[in-house]
N, C-alpha and C positions, 0 to 999 in steps of 0.2 A: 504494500500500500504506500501511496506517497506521501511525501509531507506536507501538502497542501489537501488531499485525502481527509486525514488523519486530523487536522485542522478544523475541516469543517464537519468533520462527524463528532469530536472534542464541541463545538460550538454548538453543535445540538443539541447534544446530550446537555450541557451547562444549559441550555436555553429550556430542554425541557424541566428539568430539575429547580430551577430557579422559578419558573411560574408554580412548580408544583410547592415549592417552599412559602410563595407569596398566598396559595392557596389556603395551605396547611395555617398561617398564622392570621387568616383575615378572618377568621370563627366559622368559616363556610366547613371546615372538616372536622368531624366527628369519630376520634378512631373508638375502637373495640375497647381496645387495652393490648398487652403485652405486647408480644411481638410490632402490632402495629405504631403503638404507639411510642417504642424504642427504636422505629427506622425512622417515625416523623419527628422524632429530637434529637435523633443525628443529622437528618436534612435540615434542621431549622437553625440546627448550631452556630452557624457563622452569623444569621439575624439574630440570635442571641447576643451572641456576643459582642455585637456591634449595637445592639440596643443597650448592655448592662453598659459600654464607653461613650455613652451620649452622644450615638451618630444620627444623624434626620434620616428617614426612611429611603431616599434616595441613594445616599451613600452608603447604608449599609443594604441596598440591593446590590447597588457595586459591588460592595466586597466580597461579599455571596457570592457573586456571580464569577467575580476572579477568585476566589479560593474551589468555588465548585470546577472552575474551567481546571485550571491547575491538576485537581485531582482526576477530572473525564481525559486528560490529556495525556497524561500518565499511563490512566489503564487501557487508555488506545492504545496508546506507543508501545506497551509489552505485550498487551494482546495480539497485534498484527506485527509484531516484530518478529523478522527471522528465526528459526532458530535450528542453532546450528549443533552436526552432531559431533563430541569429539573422539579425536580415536586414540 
């Protein structure tokens, strides 16, 4: 895969993830409990955390959006990376 590929499938994944976090924190979702509700406070972590450092909602969708990208780009990159056998 290339790295313009890899880019915009990383951009996607951050883009869905990031409405799905803006979802999670606007009262519109109702999780169960357990399981669900420990994947939607790991996705919401970064708008935590930029809410407990007094950021305005815009900038901490940014940083969300750049810490989510960061990590989508990451497990693109090993996902579709080569891999090689040694001998």
């Amino acid at each position: 895969m290339l790295f313009r590929q890899r880019l915009i499938v990383a951009v996607a994944i951050t883009a869905v993830t990031t409405l799905l976090a803006a979802w999670m924190t606007s009262g519109q979702f109702d999780p169960v409990g357990g399981k669900p509700l420990f994947v939607g406070a790991l996705i919401v972590l970064p708008l935590v955390v930029a809410a407990k450092n007094g950021l305005t909602g815009l900038v901490a969708m940014a940083l969300a959006f750049v810490t989510y990208f960061v990590f989508a780009f990451l497990v693109v990159w090993f996902a579709t990376g080569e891999k090689r056998v040694k001998l």
